[in-house]
Structure formats: structure tokens, C-alpha cells
N, C-alpha and C positions, 0 to 999 in steps of 0.2 A: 918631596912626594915621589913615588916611588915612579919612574917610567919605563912600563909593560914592553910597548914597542915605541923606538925612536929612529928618524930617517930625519939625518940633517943636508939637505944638500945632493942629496939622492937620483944618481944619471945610471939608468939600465945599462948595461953591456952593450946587448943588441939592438940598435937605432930604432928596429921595425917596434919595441917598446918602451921608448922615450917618452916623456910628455914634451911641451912645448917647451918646459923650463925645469930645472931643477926642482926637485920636490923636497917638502919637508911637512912630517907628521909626526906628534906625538900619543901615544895611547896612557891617560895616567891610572892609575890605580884608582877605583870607585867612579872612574867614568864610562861611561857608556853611548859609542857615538851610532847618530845617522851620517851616513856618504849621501848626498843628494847633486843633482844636478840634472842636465838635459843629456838626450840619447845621442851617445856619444863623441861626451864630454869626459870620456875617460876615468870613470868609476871601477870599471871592475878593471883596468890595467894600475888602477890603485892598489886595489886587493890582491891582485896577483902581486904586486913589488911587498905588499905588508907579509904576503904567508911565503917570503925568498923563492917563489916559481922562477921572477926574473931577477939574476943576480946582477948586482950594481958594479960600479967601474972603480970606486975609491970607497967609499963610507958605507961599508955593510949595513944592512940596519942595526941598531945595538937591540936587545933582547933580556928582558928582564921578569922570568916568570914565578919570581918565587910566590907563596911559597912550594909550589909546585919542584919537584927534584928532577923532574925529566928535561933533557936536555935540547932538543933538536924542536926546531921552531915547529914543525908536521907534526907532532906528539903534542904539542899545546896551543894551536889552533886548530879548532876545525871550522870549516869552508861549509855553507850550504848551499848550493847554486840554486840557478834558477832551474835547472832539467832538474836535480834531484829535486824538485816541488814535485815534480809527477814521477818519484819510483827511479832509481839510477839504472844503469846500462844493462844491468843486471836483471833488472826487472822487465825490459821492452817484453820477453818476449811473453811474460805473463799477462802484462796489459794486453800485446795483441791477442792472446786465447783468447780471454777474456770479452772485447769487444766485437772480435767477427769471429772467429776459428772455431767453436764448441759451444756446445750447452750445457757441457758436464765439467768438471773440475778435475785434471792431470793430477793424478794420485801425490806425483812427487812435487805440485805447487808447495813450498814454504809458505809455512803459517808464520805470522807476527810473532811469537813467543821463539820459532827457532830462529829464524834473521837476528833478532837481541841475543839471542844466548850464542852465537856465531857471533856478534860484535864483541858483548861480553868477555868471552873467550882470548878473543884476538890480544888484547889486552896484557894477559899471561896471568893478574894478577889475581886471585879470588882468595882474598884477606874476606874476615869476617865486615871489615870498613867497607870494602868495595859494594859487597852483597846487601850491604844496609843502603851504600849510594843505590842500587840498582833499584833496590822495594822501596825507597825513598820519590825514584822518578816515576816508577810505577803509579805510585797512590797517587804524588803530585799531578800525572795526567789520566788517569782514570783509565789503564790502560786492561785491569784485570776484564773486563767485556770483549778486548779486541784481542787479545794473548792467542786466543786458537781458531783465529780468523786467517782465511789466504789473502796473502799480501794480495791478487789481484782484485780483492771483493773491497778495500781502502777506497773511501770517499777521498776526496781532497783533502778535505780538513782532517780526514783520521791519516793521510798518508802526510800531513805534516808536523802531526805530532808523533811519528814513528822517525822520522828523520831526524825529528828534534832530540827522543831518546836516545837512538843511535848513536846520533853524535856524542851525548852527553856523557851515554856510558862510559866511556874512556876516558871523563872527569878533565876537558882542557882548558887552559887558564882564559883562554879567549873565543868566542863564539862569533862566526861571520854569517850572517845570512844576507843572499841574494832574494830582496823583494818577495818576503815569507809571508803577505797577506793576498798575493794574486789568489783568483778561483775560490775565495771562501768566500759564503755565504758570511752575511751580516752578525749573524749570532757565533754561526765561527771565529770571525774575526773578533770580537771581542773575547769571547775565549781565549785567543792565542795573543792575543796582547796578556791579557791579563797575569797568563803562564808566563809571559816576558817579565814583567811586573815580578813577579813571585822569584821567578830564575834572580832577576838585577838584583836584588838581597841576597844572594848567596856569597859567601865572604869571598872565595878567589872565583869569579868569574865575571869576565866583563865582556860585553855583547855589543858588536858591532852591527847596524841592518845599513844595506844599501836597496835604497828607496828612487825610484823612480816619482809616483804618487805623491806629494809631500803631504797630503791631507792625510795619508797613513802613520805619521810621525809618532808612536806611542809616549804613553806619559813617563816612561820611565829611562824615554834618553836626553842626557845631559848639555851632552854638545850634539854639533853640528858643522860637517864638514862639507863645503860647495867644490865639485869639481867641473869645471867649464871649462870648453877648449882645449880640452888636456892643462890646464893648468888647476893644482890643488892649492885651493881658498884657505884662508888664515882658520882658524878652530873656532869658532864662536859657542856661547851659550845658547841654550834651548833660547832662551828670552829674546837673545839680540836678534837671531837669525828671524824668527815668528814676527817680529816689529819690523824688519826691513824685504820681505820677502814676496814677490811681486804677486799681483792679483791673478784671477784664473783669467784668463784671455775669453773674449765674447766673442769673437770672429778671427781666422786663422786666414781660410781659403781664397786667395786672391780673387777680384773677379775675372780676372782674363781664365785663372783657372779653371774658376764656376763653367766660364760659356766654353771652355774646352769640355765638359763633361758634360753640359747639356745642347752642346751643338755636333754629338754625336750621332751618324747616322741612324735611323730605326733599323734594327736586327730583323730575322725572319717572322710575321706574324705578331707583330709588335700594335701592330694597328687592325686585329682581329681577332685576339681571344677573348675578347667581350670579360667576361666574368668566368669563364672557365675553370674547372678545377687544375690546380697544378699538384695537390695533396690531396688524397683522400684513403680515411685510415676508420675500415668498421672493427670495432671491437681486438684491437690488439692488443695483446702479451706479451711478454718478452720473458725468457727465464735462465737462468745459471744455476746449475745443481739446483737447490731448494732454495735459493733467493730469488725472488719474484724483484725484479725493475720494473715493468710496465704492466697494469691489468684495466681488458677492456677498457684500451682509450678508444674515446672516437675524435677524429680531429678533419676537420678540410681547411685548405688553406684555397683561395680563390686568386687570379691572376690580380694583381694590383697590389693585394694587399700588407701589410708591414705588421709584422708578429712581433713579441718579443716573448720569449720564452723563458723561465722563470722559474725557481723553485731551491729548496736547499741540497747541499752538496750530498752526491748518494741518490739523488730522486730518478736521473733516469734523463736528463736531457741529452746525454754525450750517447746516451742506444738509442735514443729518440731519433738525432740527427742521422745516425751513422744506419738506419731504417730509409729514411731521406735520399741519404747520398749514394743509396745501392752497395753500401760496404758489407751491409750483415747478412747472415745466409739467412738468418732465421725470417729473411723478409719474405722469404718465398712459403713459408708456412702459415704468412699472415695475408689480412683482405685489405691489401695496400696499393693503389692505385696512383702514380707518378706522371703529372703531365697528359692525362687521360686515359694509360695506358695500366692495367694492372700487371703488376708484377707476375714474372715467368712466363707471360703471352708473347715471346717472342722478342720484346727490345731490350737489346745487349746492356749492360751496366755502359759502357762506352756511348750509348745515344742518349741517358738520361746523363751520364755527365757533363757531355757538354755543353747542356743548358744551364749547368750551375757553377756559380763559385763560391768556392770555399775556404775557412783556414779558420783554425782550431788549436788549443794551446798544446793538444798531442798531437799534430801533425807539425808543430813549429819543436817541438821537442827531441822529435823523432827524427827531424830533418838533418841530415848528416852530410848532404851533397856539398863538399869546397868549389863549388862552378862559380863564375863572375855573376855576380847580383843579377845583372840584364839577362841573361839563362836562365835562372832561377825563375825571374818572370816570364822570362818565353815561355818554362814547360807550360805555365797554366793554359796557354793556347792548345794545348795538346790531352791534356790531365794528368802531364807524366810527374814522376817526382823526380828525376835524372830528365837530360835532355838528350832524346834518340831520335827528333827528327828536327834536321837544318831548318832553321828559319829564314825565311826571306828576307830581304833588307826593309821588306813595308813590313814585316811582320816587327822588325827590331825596331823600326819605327815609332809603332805603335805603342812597342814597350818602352820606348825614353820618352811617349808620353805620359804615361802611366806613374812612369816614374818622378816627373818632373811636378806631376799633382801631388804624389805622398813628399814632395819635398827630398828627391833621393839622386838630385845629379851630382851630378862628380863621382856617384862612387858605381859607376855601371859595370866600371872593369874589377872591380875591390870582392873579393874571393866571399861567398857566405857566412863563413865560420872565422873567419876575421874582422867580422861586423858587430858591434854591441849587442845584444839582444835584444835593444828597441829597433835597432835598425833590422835586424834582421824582420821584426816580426812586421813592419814597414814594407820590406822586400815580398812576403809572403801575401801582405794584401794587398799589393801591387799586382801579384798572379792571378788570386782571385778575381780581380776587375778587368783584365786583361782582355778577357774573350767577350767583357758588354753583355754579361750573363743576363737569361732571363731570370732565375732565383738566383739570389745571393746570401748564402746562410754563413753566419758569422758568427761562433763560438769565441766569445770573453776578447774582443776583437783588438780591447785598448789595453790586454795585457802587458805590462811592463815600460811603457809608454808615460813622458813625460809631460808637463800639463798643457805644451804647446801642441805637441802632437797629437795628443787624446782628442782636442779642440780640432785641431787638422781635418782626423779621420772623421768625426762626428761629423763633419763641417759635409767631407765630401759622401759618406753618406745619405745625409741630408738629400745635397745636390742631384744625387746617383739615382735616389727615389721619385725629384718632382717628376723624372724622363716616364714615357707609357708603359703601361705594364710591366714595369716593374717590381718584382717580391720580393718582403726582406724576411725572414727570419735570423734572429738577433737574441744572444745570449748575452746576458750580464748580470751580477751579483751586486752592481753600486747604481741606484735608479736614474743617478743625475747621468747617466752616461747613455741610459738611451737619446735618441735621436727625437726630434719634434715629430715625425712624419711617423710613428710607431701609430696605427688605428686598430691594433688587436692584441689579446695577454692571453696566453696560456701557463696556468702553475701548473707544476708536478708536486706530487706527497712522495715521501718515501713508503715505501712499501712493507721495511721491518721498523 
């Protein structure tokens, strides 16, 4: 049997990316694996040793991609991370127009049709074979409706069937995806399984996902590889692994933890806004060029109470929130009332932030700051996304408590961008709770997150809500993942 990639005994160079113990991986021809494990357990320092980012001490990997003729292991893997789910680096700064900056569309935004035909291109090759692969992936994902679309106007689910093109156009023997079912909606996600499905039939390509989620696991991968504690688990079959694979966890949060989060002191007005509005929204709109997101909603949210917020990819919840958090200009054009106060009467975006905490899959995207994790949670005390004002020692206090409930000591000193991505997204709702917000809005919160952790956050969630006056609004696309304590729904429709 023919082996794609093989790593027998496999020790990185550089210490800072060793696992625990020697590794060994094989990839064979007509298999197709998940990487699964917990946040990290060293899944993507997997992936990085498989596509040679870290080169090894003795036993390169060995590399066998025929019948592909290209040579260099980067020409026949491609990698989809988890930030390219929302648009690569390339793209940041169309997402930001897009969500606060304008209401009109920058003439020179790339539309979907020329971003492919620039990957295309890159390539060199435009055989008559190539341009058939190309209208091949086309029709495969129905992409002829989004071709003369602005990359910023991609829902989730269309911005990861673009990435998926992308990649593919360049035809490489091996496919990686980083956790490619976050932020879609239900029917998306079977969608993009399904294209999975379709893809694993294709004679030279074999598709690797690493899964946080294990109940994401599609039916079209064969094996299964467990990485825990940095050390990589024996290959098992789809079959062996699903018969030995532990249950979802019913309770996470210790109690000593519990009565740390409910034996914290009442904030200001905590025990006197009655019912008060903290949301109120008459007839709002929202628009970009001629795509309408939001028309005549009316919405109030009242001090107590626990939203969950709801709808398919494209509806309009991430300009919903970002109305909320005082991000978008366009609020000031609408009849939108924050905390009692209507918007442009005078209270700064800095007084209605500090009553809130937040964190969102583009702001955990977006986040680029290398500060020691314990910073990263200080700024939330502040709203900064960099840390520009000295913390107290009560204030860092505060924060190794915070920390010590999402489950994150040891690693206070441990740099951001040297954290897994579950950890990272752990550190970011550690900011959020930080300042004992009166609203706490939480956009796909259990992103990336594995099934201990997912439990965790749920757990303290939960906890964070029985305290007074406390408001959750609460994004998620997988229903078992709200919280018991949810007493209100709002759906979004799309608008096209």
C-alpha cells in the first residue's frame, strides 16, 4: 500500500516543538483521517511536523505523492486553518469595511471569481485538464451564483467553500483542514460534509480534518488519530475509535469553582435595575451597497434576561451584535437605545463598553497580540485589544481567578499566539468575564473547543447567569450547546 506521508520516530529540531515522545504517523493511499483530541494536546504541532514547517532531527518525514509529479511537500498539501475559516490576512481589512467602516462597497474589493482566477493563475499551468478541474469544482460547489460576489459580502458557509476551491484549484494530493464545520449553520454543515464525501472519491486526493468537536466526525473518514498530551495515539479505524470513545461529560465546573463565581461581589446597580431596558431597538436597518442585513427589527432586551440568538449563516447576527457593542457607525443613524441611553445623546462608546463582555470568532481571529495570556485577560478590564494601562496586582489577581475557572493555570506566562486555538479562545473568555460585566454577549463562544471544555464553559455560563441582573445574549449554530438558563430566542431570515 502505497504511504502518502510517513514519520517513523519523528523528534523536531527545535525543543519549543517536540511532543512528549517521538512520533509516528502514517498517511496511506485511500485513507482519509480525523486528528482528534483535547485543547492542547498538540494536534496542530501534528500538522505542522506532517506539511515539514518543523523540520525533524534524524528521520525526515518520507513523502510519497504520486501520482501527482510535483515535488515539494507545500505544492501537495494544502493546510486550511482555522483563521482562514473567516477570509486570510488578506482579507482582514475587507471584513473590517465591511462590519463598521462603510455602507458602500470600495470599488477595488475582489469579487470571488477574480481571488480563483489569481489562485488559478498562480499555479502557471492552464492545460485544457486544469480548466476542466477548475469548472469541475465550480459545478461541484455551485459556485456559478457567488463568482461576481465581493469576497466581504461571504457568509460563513460561502467563505468556506471558497477556501475550499482555492485550495483545490492547485489540485494537491493531500487536503488539511483545521475544524472546517465551526459557524455553519446546520444545513450548511451538511452541505460541507457532503462536498467532503464527494471530494474522498476523487482518485489522488486524501483529506485530513482536525476536529476539536468529535460529534463532527463525517462519514467519509476512515481512520482516526488521538493526540493527547502531546503524545500521537496508534491509527485506529473509524469503528474502533466510535466503540471506545469517552461519553460527553454532564458536569465540568468544580464546586469550589461554582461558589467562586457566585460569591462574587454585586457590581454597581446590580440590585436596582428592576426590569429595565439594557437593548432597545425601534425599527432598524442595516445596509451595504444593495444588500440589505437587517430590515425593521424591533428588539428589547430587559436586565435579567438570557437571549439566544439564532438564524442561518448570512442573516445578520454578527451586525446585529456589532449595533450592541457600539462598533458600527451606522448605529447612530438608527432608533437604538443602550442601557437607557439612546445612541449619539452623549455616552461615549467607552461607557457603554464597559458594561459589556464580549468575544466573537472575528475578534479571536483577528487577534494578533504575542502578550502573556494573563494580559490578554487584563485588557478586558479596560476594552483594549493590546495592554496600555498597568494593572494592579488586585487587578492580576482577579485575572488568575478568572483564569483558574476556564481551567488555564500554568499557562499565565505562555505568549497568545503560542497557545492552541482552543486555548487561545479560553483566554479570550476569560477577558470577557473579567470585568463581572452587566451584559455578556457571546458570539459561537464554544468555538473550537473540545468536549470537556465546551462542558466547562457551558457549566460556567450557567453559574455566571443564576448572579442578579445578569444578561446573556448567546450565539450558536448547534442547540445542545445553549445553556439551561437561555429564557428568550430571537431568529434572523436572510434578507437575499
Amino acid at each position: 500500500m502505497q504511504k502518502i506521508i510517513s514519520i517513523e520516530n519523528g523528534i523536531p529540531r527545535h525543543p519549543l516543538w517536540r511532543m512528549a515522545e517521538p512520533m509516528n504517523f502514517e498517511l496511506l493511499d485511500h485513507e482519509h483521517i480525523a486528528i482528534v483530541g483535547p485543547n492542547g494536546g498538540g494536534k496542530t504541532m501534528l500538522v505542522d511536523i506532517l506539511i515539514n514547517k518543523h523540520p525533524l532531527l534524524i528521520n525526515d518525514p518520507s513523502y510519497d505523492f504520486r501520482p501527482s509529479t510535483k515535488s515539494l511537500a507545500s505544492d501537495n498539501i494544502k493546510y486550511i486553518t482555522f483563521r482562514d475559516n473567516y477570509g486570510g490576512d488578506n482579507d482582514r481589512q475587507y471584513f473590517l469595511q465591511q462590519r463598521w467602516n462603510s455602507m458602500e462597497i470600495d470599488p477595488d474589493t475582489p469579487t470571488v471569481h477574480q481571488l480563483l482566477e489569481e489562485a488559478y493563475h498562480l499555479c502557471g499551468d492552464d492545460s485544457p485538464t486544469r480548466r476542466d478541474w477548475q469548472k469541475h469544482l465550480y459545478k461541484l460547489f455551485r459556485l456559478d451564483t457567488l463568482l461576481d460576489k465581493y469576497i466581504i459580502l461571504l457568509s460563513s458557509g460561502e467563505m468556506r467553500k471558497f477556501q475550499l476551491v482555492r485550495a483545490l484549484l492547485s489540485e494537491p494530493r493531500v487536503l488539511i483542514m483545521d475544524n472546517p464545520f465551526i459557524g455553519l449553520d446546520a444545513g450548511t454543515r451538511d452541505q460541507l460534509k457532503e462536498l467532503l464525501n464527494i471530494l474522498s472519491q476523487e482518485n489522488a486526493l486524501q483529506i485530513i480534518l482536525v476536529l476539536s468537536k468529535i460529534d463532527d466526525i463525517p462519514n467519509m473518514i476512515t481512520h482516526v488519530v488521538e493526540v493527547r498530551q502531546k503524545i500521537v495515539g496508534k491509527k485506529q479505524s473509524i469503528a474502533e475509535y466510535l466503540a471506545t470513545r469517552p461519553p460527553f461529560p454532564q458536569r465540568v465546573l468544580s464546586p469550589e469553582r461554582e461558589q467562586a463565581i457566585l460569591s462574587l461581589p454585586e457590581g454597581k446597580g446590580a440590585g436596582n435595575e428592576g426590569t429595565g431596558e439594557i437593548i432597545k431597538m425601534n425599527h432598524v436597518s442595516i445596509q451595504y451597497g444593495k444588500r440589505v442585513i437587517l430590515k425593521d427589527l424591533d428588539w428589547t432586551v430587559h436586565h435579567g434576561e438570557r437571549w439566544a440568538l439564532s438564524g442561518e449563516n448570512g442573516a445578520g447576527k454578527s451586525t446585529l451584535l456589532s449595533l450592541v457593542c457600539a462598533d458600527n457607525p451606522q448605529s447612530y443613524a438608527c432608533d437604538i437605545s443602550l442601557f437607557g441611553h439612546r445612541r449619539g445623546t452623549g455616552e461615549s462608546i467607552w461607557d457603554i463598553k464597559k458594561k459589556i463582555g464580549y468575544v466573537s470568532p472575528e475578534m479571536h481571529r483577528a487577534y494578533q497580540k504575542d502578550l502573556p495570556a494573563i494580559r490578554i485577560v487584563a485588557s478586558g478590564l479596560n476594552d483594549s485589544i493590546g495592554l496600555y494601562v498597568r494593572p494592579t496586582e488586585d487587578d492580576y489577581e482577579i485575572c488568575r481567578k478568572w483564569m483558574k475557572i476556564f481551567g488555564l493555570e500554568g499557562l499565565e506566562q505562555q505568549t497568545f499566539l503560542k497557545l492552541s486555538s482552543g486555548e487561545q479562545r479560553l483566554v479570550l473568555l476569560a477577558r470577557a468575564f473579567v470585568k463581572d460585566p452587566q451584559l455578556l454577549i457571546l458570539d459561537e463562544p464554544l468555538h473550537g473547543l473540545d468536549n470537556t471544555n465546551r462542558r466547562l464553559v457551558k457549566d460556567i455560563i450557567e453559574t455566571f447567569c443564576k448572579r442578579k441582573n445578569k444578561t446573556l445574549i448567546m450565539v450558536t449554530h448547534y442547540q445542545e450547546e445553549l445553556p439551561a438558563c437561555i429564557t428568550h430566542h430571537l431568529f434572523l431570515k436572510r434578507q437575499d
